[in-house]
Backbone as CSV, one residue per row, in Angstrom:
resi,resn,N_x,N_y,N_z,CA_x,CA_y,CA_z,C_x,C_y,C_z
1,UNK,0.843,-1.189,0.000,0.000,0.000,0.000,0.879,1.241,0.000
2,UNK,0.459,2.091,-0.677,1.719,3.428,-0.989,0.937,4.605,0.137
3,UNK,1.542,5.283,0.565,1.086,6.226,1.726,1.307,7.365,0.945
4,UNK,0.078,7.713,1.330,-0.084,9.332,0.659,0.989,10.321,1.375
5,UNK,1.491,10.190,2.196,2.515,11.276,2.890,3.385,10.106,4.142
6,UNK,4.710,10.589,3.314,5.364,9.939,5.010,6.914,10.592,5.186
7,UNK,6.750,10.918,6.182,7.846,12.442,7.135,8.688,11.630,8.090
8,UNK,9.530,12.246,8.364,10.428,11.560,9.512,11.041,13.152,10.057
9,UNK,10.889,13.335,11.566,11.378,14.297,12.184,12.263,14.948,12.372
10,UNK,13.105,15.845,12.178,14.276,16.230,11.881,14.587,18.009,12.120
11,UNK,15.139,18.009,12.858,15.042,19.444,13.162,13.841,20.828,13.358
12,UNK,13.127,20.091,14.350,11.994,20.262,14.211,11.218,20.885,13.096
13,UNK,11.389,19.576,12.155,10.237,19.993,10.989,10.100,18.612,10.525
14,UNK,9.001,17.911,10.099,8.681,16.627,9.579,8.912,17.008,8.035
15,UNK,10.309,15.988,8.194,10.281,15.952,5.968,10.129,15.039,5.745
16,UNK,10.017,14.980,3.974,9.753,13.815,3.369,10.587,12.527,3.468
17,UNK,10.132,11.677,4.212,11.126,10.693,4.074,10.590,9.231,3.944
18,UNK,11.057,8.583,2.974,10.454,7.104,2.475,10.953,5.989,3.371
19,UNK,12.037,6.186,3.758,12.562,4.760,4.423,13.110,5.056,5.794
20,UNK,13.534,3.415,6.549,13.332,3.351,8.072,15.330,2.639,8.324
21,UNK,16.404,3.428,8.682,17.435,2.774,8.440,17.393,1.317,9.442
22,UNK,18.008,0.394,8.420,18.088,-0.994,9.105,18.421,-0.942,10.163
23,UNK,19.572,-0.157,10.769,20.012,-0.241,12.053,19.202,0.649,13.320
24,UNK,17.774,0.995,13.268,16.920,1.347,13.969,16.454,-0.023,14.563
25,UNK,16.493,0.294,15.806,15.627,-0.445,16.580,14.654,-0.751,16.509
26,UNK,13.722,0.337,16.361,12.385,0.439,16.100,11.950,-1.032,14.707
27,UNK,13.159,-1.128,13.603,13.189,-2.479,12.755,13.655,-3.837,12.944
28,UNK,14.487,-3.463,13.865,15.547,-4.609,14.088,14.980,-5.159,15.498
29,UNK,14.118,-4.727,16.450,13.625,-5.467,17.778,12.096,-4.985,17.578
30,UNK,11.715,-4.070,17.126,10.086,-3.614,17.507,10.484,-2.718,18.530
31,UNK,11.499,-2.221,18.637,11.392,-1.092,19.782,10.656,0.120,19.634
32,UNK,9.292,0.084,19.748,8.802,1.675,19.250,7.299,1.271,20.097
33,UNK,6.791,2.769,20.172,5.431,2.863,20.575,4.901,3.327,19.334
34,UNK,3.664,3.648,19.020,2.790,4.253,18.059,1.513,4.916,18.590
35,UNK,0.807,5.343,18.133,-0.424,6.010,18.037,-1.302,6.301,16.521
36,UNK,-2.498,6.531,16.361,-3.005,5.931,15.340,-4.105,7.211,15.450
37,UNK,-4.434,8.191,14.660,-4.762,9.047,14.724,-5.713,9.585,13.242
38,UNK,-7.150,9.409,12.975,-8.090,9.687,12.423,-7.772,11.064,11.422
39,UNK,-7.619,10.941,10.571,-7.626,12.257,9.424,-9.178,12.404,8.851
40,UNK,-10.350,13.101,9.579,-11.332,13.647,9.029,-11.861,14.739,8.512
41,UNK,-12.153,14.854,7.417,-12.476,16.263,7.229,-11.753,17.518,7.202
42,UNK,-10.252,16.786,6.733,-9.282,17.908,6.820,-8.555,18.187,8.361
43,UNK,-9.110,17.276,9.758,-8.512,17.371,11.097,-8.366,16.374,11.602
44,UNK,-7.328,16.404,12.708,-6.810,15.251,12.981,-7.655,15.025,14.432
45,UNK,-8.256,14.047,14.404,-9.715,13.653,15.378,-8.872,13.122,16.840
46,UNK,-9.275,13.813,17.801,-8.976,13.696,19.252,-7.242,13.567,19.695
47,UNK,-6.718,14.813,18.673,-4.856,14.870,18.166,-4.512,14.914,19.381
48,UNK,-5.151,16.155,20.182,-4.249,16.238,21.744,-4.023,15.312,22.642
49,UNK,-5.382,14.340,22.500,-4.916,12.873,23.573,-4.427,12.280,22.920
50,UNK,-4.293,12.185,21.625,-3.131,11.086,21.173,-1.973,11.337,21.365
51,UNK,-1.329,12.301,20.796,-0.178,13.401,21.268,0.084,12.630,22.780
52,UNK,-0.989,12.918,23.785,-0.594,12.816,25.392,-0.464,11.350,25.643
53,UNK,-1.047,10.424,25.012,-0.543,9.182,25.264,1.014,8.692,24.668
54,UNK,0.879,9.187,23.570,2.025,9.274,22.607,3.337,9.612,23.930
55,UNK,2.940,10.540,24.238,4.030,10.880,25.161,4.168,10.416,26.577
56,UNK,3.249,9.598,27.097,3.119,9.086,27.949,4.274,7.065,27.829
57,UNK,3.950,7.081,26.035,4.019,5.855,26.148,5.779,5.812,25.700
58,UNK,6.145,6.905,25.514,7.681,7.555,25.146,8.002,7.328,26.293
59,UNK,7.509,7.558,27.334,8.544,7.913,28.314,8.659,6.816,29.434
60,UNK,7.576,5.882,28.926,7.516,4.653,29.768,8.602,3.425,28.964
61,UNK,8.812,4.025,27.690,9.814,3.219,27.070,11.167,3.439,27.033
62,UNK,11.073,5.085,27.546,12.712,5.287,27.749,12.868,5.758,26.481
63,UNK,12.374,6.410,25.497,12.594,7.446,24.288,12.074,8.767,24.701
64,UNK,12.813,9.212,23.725,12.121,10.746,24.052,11.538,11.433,22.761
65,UNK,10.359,11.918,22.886,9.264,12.715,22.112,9.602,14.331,21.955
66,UNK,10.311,14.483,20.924,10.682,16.090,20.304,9.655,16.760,20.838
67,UNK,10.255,18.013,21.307,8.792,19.337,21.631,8.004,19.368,20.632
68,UNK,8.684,19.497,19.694,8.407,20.277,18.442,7.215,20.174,17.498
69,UNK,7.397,18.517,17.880,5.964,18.134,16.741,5.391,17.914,16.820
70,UNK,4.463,18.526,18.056,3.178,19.033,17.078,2.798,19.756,16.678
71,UNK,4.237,21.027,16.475,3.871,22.365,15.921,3.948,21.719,14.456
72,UNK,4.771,20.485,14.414,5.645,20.490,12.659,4.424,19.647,12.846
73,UNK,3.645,18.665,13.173,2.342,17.982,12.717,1.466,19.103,11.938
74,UNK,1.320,20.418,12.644,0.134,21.031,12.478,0.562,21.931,11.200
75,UNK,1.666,22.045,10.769,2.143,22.469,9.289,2.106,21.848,8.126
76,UNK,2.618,20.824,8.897,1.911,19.673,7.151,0.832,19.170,7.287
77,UNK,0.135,19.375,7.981,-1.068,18.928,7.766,-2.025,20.204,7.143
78,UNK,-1.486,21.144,8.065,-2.274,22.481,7.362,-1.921,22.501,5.602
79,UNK,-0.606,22.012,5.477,-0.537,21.773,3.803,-1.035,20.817,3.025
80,UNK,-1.533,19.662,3.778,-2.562,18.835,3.758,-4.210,19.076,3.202
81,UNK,-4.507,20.259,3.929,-6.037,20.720,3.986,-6.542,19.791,4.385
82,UNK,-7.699,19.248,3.457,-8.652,18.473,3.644,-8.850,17.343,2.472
83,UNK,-7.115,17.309,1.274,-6.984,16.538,0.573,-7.166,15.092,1.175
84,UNK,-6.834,14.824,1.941,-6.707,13.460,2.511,-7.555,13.300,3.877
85,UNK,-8.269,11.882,3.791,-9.230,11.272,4.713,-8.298,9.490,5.025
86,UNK,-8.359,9.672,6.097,-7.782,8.179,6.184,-7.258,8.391,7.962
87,UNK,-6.061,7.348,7.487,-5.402,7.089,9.169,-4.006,7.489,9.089
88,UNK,-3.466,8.577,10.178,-1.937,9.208,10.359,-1.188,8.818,11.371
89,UNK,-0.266,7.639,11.384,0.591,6.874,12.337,1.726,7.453,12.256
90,UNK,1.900,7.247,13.682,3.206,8.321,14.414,3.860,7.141,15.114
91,UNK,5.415,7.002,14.742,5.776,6.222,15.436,7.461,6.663,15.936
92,UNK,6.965,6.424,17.297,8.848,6.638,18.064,9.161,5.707,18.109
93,UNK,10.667,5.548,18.104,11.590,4.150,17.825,12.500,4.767,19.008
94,UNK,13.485,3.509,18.984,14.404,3.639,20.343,15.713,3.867,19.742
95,UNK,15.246,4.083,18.115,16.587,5.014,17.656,17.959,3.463,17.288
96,UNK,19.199,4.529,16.615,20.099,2.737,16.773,20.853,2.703,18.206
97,UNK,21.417,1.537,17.853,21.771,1.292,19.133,22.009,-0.313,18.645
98,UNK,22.395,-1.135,20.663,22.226,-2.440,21.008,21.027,-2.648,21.201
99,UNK,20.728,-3.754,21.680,19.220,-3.941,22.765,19.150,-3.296,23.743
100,UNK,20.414,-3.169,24.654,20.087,-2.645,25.852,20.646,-1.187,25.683
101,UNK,21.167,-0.538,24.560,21.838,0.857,24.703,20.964,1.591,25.505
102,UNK,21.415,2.666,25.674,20.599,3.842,26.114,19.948,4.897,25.086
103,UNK,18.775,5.351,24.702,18.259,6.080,23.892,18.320,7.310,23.468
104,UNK,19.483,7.333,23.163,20.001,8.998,23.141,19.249,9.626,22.354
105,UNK,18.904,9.003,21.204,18.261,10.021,20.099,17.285,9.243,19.496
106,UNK,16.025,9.743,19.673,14.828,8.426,19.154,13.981,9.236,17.989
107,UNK,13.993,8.265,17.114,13.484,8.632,15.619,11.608,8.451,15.532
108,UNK,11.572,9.549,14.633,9.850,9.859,14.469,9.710,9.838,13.715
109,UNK,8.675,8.776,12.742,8.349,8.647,11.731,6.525,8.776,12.075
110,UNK,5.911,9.474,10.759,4.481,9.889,10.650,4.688,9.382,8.699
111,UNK,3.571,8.786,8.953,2.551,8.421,7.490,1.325,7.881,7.805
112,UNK,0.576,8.575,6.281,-0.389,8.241,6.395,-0.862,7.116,5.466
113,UNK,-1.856,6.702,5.701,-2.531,5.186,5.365,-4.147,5.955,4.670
114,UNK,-4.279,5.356,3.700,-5.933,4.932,3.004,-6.616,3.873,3.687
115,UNK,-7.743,4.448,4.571,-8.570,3.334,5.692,-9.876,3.598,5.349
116,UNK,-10.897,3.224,5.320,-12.346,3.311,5.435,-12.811,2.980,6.536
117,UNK,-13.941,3.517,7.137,-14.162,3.252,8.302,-15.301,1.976,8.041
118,UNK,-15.951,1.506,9.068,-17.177,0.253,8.729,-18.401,0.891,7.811
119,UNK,-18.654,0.504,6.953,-20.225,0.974,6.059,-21.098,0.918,7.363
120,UNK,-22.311,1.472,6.821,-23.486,1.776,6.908,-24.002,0.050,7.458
121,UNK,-23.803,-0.433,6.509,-24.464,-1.865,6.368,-23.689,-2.497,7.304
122,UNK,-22.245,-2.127,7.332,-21.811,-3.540,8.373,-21.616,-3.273,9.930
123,UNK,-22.485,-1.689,10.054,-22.504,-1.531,11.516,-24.238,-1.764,11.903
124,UNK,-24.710,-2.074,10.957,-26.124,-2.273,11.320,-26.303,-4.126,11.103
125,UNK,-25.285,-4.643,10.450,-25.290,-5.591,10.779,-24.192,-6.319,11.783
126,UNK,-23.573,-5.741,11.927,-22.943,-6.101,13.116,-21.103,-6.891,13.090
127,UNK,-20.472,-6.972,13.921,-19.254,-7.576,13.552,-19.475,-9.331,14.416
128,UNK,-18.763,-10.047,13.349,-18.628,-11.663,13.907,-17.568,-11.528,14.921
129,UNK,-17.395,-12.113,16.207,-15.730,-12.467,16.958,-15.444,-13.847,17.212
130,UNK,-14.743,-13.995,16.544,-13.861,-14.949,16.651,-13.059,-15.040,18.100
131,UNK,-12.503,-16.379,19.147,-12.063,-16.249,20.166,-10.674,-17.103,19.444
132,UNK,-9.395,-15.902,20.042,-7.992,-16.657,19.556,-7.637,-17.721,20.910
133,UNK,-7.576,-18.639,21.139,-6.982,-19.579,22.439,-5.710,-19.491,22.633
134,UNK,-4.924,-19.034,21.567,-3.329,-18.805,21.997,-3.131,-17.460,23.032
135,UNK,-2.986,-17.939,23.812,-2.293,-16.531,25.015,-1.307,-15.515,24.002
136,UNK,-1.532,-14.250,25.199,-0.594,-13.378,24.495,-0.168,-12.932,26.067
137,UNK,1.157,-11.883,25.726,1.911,-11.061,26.378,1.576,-9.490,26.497
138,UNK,1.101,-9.308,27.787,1.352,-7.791,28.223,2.697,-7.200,27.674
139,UNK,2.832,-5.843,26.696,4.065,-5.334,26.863,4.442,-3.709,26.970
140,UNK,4.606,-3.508,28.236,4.303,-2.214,28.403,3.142,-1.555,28.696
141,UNK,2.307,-2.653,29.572,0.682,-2.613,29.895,-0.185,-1.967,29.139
142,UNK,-0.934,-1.120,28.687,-1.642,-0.492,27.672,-1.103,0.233,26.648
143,UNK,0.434,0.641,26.631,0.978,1.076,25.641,0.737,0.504,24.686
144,UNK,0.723,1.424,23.177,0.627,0.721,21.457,2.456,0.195,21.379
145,UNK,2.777,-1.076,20.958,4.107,-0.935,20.724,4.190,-1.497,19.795
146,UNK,5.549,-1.616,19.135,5.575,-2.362,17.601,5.599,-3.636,17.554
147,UNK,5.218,-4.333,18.518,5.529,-5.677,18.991,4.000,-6.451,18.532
148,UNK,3.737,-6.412,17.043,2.307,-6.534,17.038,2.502,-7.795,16.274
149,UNK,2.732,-8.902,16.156,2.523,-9.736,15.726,1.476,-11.189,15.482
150,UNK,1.570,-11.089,17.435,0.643,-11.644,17.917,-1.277,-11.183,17.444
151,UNK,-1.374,-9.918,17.488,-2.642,-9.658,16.856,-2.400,-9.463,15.438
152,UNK,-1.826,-9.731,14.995,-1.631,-9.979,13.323,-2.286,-11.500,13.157
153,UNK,-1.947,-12.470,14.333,-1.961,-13.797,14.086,-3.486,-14.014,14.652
154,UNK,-4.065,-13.261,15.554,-5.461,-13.309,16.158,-6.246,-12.668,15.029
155,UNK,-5.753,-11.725,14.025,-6.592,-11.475,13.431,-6.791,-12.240,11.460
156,UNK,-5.784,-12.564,11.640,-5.673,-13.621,10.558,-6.697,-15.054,11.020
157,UNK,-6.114,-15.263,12.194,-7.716,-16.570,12.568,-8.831,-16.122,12.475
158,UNK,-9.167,-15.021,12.869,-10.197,-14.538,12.650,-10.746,-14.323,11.442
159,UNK,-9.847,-13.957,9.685,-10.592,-14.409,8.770,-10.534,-15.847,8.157
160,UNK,-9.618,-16.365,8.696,-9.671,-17.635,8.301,-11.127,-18.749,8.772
161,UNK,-11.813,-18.143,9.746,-12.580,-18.084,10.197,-14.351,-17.702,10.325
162,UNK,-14.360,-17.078,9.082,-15.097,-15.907,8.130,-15.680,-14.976,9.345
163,UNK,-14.452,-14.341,10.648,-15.266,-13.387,11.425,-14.334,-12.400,10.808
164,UNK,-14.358,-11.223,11.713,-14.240,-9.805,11.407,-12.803,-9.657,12.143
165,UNK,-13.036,-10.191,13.469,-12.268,-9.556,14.337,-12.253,-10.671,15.867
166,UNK,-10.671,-10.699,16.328,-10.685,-12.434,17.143,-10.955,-11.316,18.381
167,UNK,-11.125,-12.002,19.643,-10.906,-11.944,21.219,-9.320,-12.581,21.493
168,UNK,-8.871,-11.169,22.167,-7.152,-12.267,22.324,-7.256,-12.505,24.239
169,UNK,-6.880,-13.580,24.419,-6.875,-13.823,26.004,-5.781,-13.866,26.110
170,UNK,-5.558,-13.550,27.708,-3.820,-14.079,28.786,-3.954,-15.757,29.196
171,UNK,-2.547,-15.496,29.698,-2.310,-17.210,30.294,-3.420,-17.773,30.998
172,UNK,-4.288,-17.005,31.695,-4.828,-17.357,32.457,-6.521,-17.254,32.142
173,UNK,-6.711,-16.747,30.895,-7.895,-16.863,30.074,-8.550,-15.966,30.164
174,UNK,-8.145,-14.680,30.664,-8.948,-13.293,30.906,-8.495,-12.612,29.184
175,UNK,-9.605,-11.764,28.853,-9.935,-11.048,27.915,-8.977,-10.095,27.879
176,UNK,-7.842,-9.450,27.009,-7.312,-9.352,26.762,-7.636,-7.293,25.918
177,UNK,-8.223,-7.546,24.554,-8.842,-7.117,23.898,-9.539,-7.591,22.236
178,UNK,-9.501,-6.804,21.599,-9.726,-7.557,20.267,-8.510,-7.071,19.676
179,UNK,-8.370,-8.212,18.593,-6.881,-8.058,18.156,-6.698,-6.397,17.165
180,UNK,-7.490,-5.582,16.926,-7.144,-4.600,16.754,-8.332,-3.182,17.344
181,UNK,-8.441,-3.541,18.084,-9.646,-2.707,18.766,-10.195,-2.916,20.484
182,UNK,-9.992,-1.925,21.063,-10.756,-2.466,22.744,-11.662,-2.821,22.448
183,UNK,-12.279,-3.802,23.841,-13.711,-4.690,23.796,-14.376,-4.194,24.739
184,UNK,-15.780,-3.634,24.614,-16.607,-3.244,25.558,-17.770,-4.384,26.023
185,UNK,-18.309,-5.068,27.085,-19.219,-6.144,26.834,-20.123,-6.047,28.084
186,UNK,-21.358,-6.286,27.805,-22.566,-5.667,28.539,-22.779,-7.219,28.906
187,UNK,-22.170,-7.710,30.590,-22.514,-8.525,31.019,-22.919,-8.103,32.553
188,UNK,-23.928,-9.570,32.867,-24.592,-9.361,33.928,-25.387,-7.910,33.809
189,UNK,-25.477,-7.003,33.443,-26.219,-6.168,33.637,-25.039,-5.170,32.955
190,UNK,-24.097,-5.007,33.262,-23.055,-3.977,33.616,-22.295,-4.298,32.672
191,UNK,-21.926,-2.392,31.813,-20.693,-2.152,31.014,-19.561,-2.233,31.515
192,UNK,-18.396,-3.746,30.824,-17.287,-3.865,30.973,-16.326,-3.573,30.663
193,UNK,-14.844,-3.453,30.433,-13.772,-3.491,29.641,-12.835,-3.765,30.170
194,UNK,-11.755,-4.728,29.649,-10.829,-4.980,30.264,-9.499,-3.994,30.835
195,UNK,-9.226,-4.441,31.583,-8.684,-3.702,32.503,-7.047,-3.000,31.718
196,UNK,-6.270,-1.982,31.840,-5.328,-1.621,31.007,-3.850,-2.641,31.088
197,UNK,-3.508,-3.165,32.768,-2.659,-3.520,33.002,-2.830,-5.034,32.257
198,UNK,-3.806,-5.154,31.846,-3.538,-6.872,31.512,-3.306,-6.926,30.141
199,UNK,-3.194,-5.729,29.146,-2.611,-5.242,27.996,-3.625,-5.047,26.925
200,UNK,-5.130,-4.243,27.517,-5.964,-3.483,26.827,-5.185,-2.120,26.465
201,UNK,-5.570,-1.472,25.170,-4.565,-0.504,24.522,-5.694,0.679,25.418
202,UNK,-4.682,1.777,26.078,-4.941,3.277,26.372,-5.377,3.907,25.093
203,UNK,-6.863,3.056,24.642,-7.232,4.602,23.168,-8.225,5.402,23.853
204,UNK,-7.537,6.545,22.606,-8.555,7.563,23.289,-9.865,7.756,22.918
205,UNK,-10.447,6.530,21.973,-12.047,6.493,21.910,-12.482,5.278,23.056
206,UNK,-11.786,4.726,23.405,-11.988,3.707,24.235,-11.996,4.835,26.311
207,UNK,-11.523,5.181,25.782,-11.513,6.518,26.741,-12.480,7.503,27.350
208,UNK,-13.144,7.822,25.940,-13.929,8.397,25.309,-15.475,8.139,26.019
209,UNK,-15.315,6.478,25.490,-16.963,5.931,25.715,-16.651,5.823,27.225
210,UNK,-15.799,5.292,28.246,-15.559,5.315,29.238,-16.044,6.722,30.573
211,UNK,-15.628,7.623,29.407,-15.866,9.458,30.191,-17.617,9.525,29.765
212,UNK,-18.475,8.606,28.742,-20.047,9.307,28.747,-20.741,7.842,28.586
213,UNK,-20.281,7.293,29.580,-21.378,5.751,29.689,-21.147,5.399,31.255
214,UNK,-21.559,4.358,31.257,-21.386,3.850,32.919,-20.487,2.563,32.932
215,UNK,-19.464,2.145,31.607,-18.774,0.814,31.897,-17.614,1.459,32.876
216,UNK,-17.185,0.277,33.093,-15.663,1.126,34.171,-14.657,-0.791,33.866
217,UNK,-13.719,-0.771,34.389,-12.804,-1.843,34.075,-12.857,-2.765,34.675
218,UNK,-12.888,-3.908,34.434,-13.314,-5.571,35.040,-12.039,-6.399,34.289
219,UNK,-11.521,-7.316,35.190,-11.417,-8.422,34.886,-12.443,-9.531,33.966
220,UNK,-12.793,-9.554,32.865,-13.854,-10.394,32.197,-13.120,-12.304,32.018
221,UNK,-13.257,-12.536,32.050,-12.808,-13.979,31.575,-13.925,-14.684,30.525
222,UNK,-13.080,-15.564,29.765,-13.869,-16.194,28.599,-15.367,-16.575,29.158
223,UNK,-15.377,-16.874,29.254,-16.907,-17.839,30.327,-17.668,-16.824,30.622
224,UNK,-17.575,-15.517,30.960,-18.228,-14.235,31.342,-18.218,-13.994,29.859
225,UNK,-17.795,-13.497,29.390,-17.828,-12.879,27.600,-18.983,-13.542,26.943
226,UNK,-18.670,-15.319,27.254,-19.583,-15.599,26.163,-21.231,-15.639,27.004
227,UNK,-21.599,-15.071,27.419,-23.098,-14.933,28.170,-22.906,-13.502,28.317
228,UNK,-22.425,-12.409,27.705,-22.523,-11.045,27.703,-23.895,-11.067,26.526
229,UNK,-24.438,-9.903,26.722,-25.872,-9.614,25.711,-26.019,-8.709,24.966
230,UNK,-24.862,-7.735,25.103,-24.297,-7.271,23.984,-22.528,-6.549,24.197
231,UNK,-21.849,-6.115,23.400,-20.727,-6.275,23.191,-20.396,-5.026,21.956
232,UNK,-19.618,-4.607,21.609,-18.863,-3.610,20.878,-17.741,-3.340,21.013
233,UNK,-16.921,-3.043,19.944,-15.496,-2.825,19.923,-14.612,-1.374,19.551
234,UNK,-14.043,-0.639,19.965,-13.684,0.572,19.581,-11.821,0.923,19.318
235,UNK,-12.005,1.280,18.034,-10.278,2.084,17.917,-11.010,3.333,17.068
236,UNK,-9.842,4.079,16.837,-9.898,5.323,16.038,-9.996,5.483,14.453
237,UNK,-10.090,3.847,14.043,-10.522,4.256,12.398,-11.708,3.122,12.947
238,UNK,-12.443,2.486,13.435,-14.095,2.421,13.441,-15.027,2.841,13.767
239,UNK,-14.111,3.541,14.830,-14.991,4.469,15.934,-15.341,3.736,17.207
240,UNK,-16.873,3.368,16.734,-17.483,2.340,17.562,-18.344,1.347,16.713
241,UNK,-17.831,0.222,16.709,-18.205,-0.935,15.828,-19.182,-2.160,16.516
242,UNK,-20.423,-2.234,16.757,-21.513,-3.228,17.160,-20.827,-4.266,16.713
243,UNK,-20.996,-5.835,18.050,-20.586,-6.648,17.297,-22.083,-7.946,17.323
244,UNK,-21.813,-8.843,16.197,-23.183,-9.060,16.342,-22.845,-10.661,16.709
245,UNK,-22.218,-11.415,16.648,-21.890,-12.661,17.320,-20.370,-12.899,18.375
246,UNK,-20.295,-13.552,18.963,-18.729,-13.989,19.871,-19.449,-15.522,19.631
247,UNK,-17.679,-15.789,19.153,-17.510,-18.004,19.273,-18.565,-18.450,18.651
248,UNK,-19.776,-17.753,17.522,-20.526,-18.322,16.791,-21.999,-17.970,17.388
249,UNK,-22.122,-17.389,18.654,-23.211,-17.360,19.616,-23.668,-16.188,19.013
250,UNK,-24.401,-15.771,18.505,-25.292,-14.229,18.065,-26.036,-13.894,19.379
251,UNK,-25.786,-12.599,19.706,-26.112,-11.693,20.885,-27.715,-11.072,20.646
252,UNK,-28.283,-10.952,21.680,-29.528,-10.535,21.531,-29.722,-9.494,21.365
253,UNK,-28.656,-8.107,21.239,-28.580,-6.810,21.074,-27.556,-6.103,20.926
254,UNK,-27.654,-5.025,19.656,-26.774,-4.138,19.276,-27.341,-2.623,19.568
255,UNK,-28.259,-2.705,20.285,-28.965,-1.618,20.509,-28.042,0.002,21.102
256,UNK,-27.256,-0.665,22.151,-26.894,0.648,22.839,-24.832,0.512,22.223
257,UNK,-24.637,0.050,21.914,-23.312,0.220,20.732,-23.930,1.564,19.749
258,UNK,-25.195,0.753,19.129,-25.287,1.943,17.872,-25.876,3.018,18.133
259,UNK,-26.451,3.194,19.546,-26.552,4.469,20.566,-25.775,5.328,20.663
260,UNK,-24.600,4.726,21.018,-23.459,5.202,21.714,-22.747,5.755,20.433
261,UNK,-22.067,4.912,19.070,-22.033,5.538,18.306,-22.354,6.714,17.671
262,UNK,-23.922,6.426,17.557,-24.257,7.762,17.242,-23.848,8.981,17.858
263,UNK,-23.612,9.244,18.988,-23.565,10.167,20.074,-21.549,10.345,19.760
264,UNK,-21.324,9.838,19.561,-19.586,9.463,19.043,-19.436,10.842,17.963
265,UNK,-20.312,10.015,16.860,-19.885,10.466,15.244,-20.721,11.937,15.625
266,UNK,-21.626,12.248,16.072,-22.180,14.060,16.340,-21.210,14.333,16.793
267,UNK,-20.460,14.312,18.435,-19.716,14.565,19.111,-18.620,15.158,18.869
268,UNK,-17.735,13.971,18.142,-16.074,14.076,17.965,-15.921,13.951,16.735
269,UNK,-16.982,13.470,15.739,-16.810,13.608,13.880,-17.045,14.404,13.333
270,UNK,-18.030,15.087,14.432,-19.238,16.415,13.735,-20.225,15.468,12.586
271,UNK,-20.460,14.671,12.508,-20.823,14.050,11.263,-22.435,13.247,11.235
């Protein structure tokens, strides 16, 4: 896929730059955090908390996040306009080095991606979930890091599968998230989500629904999930995505997902 724009940081100004040198960390171990940031309508959708996690998740990794850019974000993008709709990934690396060097100088790369968000049709019909049984690893507790393989592999079962999108669990069989999106799930009565430390991602739409609903964070385990009665999943290019089956079981309601949505896309899309 060719990216309509991709910059690498450099004196505080993002230039054009195509490639990632081999001897970056960020290529050679996955040493990097990211953030994933909505291009609508010509603006970059909920920039300042991404920015603040962004920098939150820098500094829990031991890189450091230039002052600068998000003055140099807000220049090329202003040269941007409103040509481009899609998704703008920002990623800090731990720079070169050993494994264990120290991070003297950590590299910023931004491009953007061609994404569509879910149709019309497939949020009214709902998303399939697939459950992955292979455990995964906390890394860096809710931080985004480049260490994504594992939900590459949850979400590949998942079409191999003909669902949308898997459930990834820990060693110990607690809910995890979805392999590219937090999981919200309306059990027993009560809005859930898994908890951050067990390596649910800090997004800031997941955040979002958290600050204007009543879920708050649970431990869920498989066995609880699958007797939830309804369920939805959220990142920053679906928004908020209804899901309409888990493990083959179809849920008796998508009702307050596409509630909540709605109240989303007025809100923070204008749309």
């Amino acid at each position: 896929m060719k990216s309509p724009f991709s910059w690498q940081f450099q004196e505080d100004e993002l230039i054009d730059a195509h490639t990632i040198p081999i001897w970056d960390r960020g290529f050679r171990y996955g040493m990097s955090v990211f953030e994933t940031i909505l291009l609508h309508r010509g603006r970059a959708v909920l920039e300042a908390e991404h920015l603040e996690r962004l920098q939150k998740a820098s500094a829990a990794a031991g890189f450091v996040l230039p002052v600068g850019l998000q003055s140099a974000l807000a220049r090329r993008l202003e040269e941007l306009g409103g040509s481009f709709s899609g998704m703008m990934r920002i990623y800090v690396t731990a720079g070169s080095g050993a494994p264990l060097s120290e991070t003297r100088e950590s590299r910023v790369f931004v491009f953007g991606e061609e994404a569509e968000a879910p149709s019309a049709l497939e949020r009214e019909r709902g998303w399939n979930l697939h459950v992955s049984r292979a455990p995964i690893f906390a890394v860096l507790g809710g931080w985004k890091t480049g260490n994504y393989w594992p939900h590459v592999q949850a979400l590949a079962e998942a079409r191999q599968s003909a669902c949308d999108e898997s459930v990834m669990l820990d060693l110990a069989g607690s809910v995890v998230s979805a392999a590219m999106a937090n999981l919200f799930a309306l059990i027993d009565g009560e809005w859930l989500t898994p908890p951050l430390a067990f390596g649910a991602r800090d997004g800031v739409v997941r955040d979002w629904v958290m600050q204007n609903s009543s879920a708050r964070e649970e431990v869920i385990v498989l066995e609880a999930l699958l007797r939830a009665t309804e369920c939805f999943l959220t990142n920053s290019r679906i928004g908020i995505q209804p899901v309409r089956s888990i493990d083959g079981r179809e849920l008796p309601s998508q009702s307050a997902g596409r509630l909540i949505y709605d109240t989303y896309r007025e809100k923070i899309l204008g749309a």
